[in-house]
C-alpha positions as CSV (number, residue, x, y, z in Angstrom):
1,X,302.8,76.2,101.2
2,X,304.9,73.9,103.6
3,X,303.9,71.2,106.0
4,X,305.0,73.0,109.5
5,X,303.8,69.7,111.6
6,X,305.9,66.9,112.7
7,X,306.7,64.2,110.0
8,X,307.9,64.9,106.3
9,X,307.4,68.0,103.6
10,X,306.7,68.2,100.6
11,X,310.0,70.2,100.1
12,X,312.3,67.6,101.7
13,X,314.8,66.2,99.1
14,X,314.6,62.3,99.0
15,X,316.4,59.3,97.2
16,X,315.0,56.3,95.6
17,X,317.1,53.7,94.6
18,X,320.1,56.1,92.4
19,X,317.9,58.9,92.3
20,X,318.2,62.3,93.7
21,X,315.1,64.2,94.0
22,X,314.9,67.7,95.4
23,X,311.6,67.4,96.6
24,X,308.9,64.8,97.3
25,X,306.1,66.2,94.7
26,X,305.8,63.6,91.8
27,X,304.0,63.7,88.6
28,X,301.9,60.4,88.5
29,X,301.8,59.2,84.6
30,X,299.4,60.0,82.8
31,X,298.3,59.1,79.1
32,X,297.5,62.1,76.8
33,X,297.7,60.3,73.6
34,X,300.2,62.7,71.7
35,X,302.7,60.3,69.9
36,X,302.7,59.3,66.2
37,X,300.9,56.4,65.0
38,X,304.3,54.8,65.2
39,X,305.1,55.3,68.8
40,X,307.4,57.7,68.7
41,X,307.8,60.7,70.7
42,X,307.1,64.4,69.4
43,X,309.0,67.7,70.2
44,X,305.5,68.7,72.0
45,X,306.2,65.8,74.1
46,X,309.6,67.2,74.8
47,X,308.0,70.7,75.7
48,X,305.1,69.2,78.0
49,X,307.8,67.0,79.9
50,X,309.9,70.1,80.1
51,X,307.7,72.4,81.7
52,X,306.9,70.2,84.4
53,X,310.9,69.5,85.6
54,X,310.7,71.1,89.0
55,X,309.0,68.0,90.1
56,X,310.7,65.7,92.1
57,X,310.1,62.9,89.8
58,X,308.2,63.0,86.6
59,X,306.9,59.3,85.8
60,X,306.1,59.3,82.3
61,X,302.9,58.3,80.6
62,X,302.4,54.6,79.6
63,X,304.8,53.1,77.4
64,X,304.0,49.9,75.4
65,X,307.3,47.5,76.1
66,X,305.9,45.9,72.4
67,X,303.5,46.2,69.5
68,X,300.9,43.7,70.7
69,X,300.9,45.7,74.7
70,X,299.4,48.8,72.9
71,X,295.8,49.5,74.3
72,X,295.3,52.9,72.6
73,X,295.5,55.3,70.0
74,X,298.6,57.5,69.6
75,X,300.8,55.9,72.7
76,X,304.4,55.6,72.6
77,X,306.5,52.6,72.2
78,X,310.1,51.7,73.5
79,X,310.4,48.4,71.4
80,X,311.5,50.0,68.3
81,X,315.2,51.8,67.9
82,X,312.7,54.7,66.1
83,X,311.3,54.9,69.3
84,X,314.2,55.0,71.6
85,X,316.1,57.6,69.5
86,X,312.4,59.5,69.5
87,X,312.4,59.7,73.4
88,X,316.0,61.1,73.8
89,X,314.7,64.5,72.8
90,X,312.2,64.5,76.0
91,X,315.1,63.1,78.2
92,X,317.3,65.5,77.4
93,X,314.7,68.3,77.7
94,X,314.0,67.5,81.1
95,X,317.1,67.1,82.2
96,X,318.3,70.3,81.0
97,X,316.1,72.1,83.3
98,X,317.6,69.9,86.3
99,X,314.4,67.3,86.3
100,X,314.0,63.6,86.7
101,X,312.0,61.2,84.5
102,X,311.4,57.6,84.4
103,X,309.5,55.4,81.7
104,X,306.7,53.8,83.1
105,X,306.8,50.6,81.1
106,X,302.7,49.6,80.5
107,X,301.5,46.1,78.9
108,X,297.8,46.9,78.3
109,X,296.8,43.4,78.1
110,X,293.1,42.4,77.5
111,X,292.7,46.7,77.4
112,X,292.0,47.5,73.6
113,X,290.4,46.9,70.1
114,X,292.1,46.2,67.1
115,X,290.8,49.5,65.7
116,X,292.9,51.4,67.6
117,X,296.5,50.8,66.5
118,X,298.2,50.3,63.0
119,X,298.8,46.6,63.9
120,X,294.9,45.4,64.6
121,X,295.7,42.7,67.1
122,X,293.5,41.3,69.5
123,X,294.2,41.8,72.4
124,X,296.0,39.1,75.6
125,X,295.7,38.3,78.9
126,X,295.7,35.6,81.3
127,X,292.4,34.1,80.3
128,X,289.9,34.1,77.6
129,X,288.0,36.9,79.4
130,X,286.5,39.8,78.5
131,X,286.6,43.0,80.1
132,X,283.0,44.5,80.7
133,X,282.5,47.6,79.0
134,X,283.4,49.7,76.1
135,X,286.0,51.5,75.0
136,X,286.0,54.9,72.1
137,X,287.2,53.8,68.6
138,X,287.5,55.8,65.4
139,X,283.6,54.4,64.6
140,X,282.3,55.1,67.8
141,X,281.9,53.3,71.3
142,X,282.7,49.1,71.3
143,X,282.9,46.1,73.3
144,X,286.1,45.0,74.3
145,X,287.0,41.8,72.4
146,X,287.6,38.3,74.1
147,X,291.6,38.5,74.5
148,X,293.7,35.4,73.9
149,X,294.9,33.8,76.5
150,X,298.7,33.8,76.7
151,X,300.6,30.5,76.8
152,X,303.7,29.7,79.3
153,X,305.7,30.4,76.1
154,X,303.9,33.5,75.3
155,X,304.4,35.1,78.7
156,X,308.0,34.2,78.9
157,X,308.3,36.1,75.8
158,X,306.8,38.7,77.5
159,X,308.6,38.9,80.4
160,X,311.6,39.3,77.7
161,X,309.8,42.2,76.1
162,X,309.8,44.4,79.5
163,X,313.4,43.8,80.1
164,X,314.3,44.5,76.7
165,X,311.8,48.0,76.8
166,X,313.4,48.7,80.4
167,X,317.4,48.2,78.9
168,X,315.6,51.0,75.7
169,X,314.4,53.1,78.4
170,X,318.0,53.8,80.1
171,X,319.7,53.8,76.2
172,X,316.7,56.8,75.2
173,X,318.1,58.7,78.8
174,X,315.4,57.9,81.4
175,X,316.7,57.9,85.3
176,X,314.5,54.3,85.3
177,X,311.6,52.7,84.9
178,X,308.2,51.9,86.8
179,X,306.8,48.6,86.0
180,X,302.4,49.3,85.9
181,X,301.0,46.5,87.6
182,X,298.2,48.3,88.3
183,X,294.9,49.7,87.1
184,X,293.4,46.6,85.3
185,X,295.9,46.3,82.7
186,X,297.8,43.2,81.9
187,X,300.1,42.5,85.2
188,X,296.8,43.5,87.3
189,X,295.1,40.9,85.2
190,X,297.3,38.2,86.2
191,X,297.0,39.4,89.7
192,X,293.6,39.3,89.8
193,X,290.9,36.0,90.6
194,X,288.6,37.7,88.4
195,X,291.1,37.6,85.3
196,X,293.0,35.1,85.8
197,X,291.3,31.6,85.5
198,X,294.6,29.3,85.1
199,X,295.9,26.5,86.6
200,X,299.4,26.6,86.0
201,X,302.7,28.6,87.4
202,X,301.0,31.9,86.7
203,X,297.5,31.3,88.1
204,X,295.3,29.0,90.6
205,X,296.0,30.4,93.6
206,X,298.1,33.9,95.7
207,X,301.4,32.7,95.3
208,X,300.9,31.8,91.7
209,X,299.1,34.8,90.4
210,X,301.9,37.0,92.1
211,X,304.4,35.0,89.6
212,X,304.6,37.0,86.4
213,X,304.7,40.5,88.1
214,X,307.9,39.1,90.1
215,X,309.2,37.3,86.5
216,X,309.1,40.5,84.9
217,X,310.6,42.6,88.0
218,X,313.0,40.2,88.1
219,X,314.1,40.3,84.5
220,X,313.9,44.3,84.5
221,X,316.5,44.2,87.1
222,X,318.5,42.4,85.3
223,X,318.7,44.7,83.0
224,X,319.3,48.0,84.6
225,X,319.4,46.9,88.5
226,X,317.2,47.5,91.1
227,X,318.1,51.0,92.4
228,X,316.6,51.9,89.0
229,X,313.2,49.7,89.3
230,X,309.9,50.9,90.8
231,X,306.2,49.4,90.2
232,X,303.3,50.7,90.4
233,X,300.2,48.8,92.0
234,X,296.4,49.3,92.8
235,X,295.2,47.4,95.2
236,X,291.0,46.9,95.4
237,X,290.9,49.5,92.3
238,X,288.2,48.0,89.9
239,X,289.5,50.3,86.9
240,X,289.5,48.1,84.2
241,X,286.6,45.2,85.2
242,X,288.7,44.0,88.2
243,X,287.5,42.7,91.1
244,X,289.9,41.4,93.8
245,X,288.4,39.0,96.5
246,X,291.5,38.3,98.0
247,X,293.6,41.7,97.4
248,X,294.9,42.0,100.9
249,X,296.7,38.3,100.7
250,X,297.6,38.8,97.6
251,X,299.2,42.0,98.1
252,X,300.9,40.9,101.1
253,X,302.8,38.1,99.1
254,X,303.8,40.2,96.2
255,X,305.5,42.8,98.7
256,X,306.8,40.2,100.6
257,X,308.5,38.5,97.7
258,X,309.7,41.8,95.9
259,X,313.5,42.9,95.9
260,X,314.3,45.4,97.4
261,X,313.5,47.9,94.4
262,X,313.7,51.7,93.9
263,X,310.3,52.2,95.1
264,X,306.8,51.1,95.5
265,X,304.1,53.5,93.7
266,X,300.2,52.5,95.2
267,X,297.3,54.2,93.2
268,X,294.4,54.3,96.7
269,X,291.2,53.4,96.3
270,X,289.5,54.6,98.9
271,X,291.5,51.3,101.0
272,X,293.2,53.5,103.5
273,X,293.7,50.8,106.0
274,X,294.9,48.5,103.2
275,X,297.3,51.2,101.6
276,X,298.6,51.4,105.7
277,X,299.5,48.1,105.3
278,X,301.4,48.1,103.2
279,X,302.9,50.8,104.5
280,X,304.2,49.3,107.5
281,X,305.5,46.0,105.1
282,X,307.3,47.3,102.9
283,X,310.6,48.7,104.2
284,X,311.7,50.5,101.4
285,X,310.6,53.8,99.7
286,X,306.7,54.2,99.3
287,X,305.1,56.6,96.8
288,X,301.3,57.6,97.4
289,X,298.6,59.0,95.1
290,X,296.1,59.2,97.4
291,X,292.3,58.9,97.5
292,X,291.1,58.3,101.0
293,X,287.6,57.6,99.8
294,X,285.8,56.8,97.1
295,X,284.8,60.8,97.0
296,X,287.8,61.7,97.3
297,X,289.1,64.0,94.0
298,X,292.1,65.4,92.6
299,X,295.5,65.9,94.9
300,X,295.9,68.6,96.1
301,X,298.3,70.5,98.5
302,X,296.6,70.1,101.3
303,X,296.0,66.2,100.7
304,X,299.8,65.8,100.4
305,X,300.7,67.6,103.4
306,X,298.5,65.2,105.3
307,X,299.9,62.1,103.9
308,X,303.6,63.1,105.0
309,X,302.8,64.6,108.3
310,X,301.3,61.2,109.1
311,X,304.1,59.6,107.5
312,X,301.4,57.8,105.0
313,X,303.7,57.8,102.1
314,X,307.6,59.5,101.7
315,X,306.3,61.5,98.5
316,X,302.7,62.2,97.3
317,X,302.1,61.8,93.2
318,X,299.9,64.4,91.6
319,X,297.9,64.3,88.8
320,X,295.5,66.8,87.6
321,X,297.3,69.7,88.8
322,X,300.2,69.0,86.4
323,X,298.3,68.8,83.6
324,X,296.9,72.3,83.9
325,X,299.8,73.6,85.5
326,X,303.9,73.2,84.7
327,X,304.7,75.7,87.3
328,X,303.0,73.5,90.0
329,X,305.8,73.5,91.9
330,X,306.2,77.3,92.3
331,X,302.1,78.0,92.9
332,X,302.3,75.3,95.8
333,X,305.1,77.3,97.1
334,X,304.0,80.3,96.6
335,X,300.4,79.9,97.7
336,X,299.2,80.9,94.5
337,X,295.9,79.8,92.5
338,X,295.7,77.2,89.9
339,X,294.5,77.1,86.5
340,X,291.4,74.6,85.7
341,X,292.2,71.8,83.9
342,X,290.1,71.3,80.0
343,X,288.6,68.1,79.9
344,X,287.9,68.3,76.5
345,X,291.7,68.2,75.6
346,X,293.0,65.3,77.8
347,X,293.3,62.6,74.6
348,X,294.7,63.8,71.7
349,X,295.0,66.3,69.5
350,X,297.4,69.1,69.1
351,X,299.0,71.8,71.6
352,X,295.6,72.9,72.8
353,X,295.2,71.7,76.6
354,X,298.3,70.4,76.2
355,X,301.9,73.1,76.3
356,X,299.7,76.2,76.1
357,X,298.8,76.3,80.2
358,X,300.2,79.6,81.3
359,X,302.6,79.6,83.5
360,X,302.3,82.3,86.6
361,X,304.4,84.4,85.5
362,X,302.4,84.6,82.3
363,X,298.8,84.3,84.4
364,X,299.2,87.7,86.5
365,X,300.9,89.8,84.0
């Protein structure tokens, strides 16, 4: 299935920053929860990001850039040399069959429990303030704690902790890196009124709560440069206890003080007017996953195909449909059916749900 209107396709190859893609169809991260205890990366890991290589772009599923930004059981680290060495066997897997991948480096900030990770922290953010809700534990559903609130010295530390997880990222084999500063975890928290209650550089008002998303962009670049750096945002998405009275000002002052990076990666929210201004603002490349309302469900072909004939976006990120599909690529293609994702086996667990999808090949024989 191609777009045969005026405007982009799906097929079109595309470069961001140093990166070649040979099409425009991205897999969005997504956490499924299947590293050790440790952090480290599997050889199932390997296999799931391996069957999916005929994306243009695989981003990977959240990575802690340290111990205390782990929000959930089972996710994987890049602040340990364990770590890095454990991701170099999904790197190389995906780049044998010809594919792209880039950590997506993910603080979760005031996100967590202490019962979900070997180390038992409380959590941080910007301010003593805790996120409504609950979240699953080992003994069932709980409130998420009051997080501390991270001093000037603390975030600076911080800041280090991304650069150093971004330098790991390109020494364990990844094309780059997306910074998450999105979906209510810790950069979103300083980004947000709601969250962020301080009165100092990183808080009080726009310009300041914009600060430590640019501090750490800044420092990533650094590291590996900015035709390897991308972020991810989500604008007016309340995942996460946020609520942004001010989103479109703020937005408009973190783009217009970012570099000119890789990419920008923009999670809708049923905001299409918002999402189209930013658009038109920032000049460089613009990555979409994209929910036009708030009815709107899973990407599909037909949604992407929309997005680049209107010239919404220059690629459309996916979601669902990888998870139950590897071959995606080739069913979009080939106008074929897709296989229904299992809920049941998104978190956790083994290779059920997980590498066991068929592919089509295996589906019509």
């Amino acid at each position: 299935m191609t777009n045969q209107t005026s405007g982009l396709d799906m097929f079109d190859a595309i470069k961001l920053g140093d990166m070649k893609l040979q099409n425009r169809i991205i897999m969005a991260p997504m956490s499924r929860n299947r590293a050790t205890t440790e952090g480290l990366a599997t050889p199932l890991m390997a296999t799931y990001y391996a069957q999916r290589a005929d994306a243009g772009l695989i981003i990977s599923e959240g990575i802690q850039p340290s111990q205390q930004g782990q929000g959930f059981m089972n996710s994987p680290g890049l602040h340990s040399e364990a770590q890095v060495e454990s991701w170099k066997q999904v790197t190389a897997a995906v780049h044998a069959k010809g594919g792209k991948i880039i950590a997506q480096l993910m603080h979760a900030g005031r996100i967590g429990h202490p019962s979900l990770y070997p180390s038992q922290h409380l959590p941080v953010g910007p301010s003593p303030i805790a996120a409504q809700g609950q979240t699953f534990t080992p003994t069932g559903m709980e409130d998420y704690p009051t997080p501390i609130a991270l001093t000037v010295e603390a975030i600076k530390q911080t800041i280090e902790d991304f650069a150093r997880a971004a330098k790991n990222a390109i020494r364990a084999g990844f094309d780059g890196v997306e910074i998450h500063a999105g979906n209510g975890f810790l950069l979103h928290q300083f980004l947000s009124d709601n969250t962020n209650q301080r009165n100092d550089i990183y808080g009080g008002d726009i310009s300041r709560r914009s600060n430590f998303t640019l501090d750490v962009v800044d420092a990533v670049i650094a590291e590996i440069g900015k035709a390897r750096t991308g972020i991810r945002l989500s604008p007016d998405n309340p995942y996460n206890d946020i609520h942004e009275a001010e989103s479109v000002a703020q937005y408009q002052d973190l783009l217009s003080r970012l570099p000119d990076i890789a990419f920008i990666h923009i999670m809708e929210a049923g905001n299409r007017e918002h999402i189209l201004a930013l658009r038109q603002q920032w000049q460089g490349a613009f990555l979409l996953n994209p929910h036009e309302t708030s009815e709107s469900g899973p990407v599909t072909p037909e949604i992407a195909e929309k997005v680049l004939s209107n010239n919404t976006a220059d690629a459309v990120c996916f979601g669902a449909l990888f998870i139950a599909n590897p071959d995606l690529i080739t069913r979009i293609k080939e106008g074929a059916p897709f296989n229904e994702m299992d809920g049941n086996t998104l978190y956790g667990g083994d290779h059920r749900g997980y590498t066991d999808y068929p592919a089509l090949e295996m589906s019509v024989a």
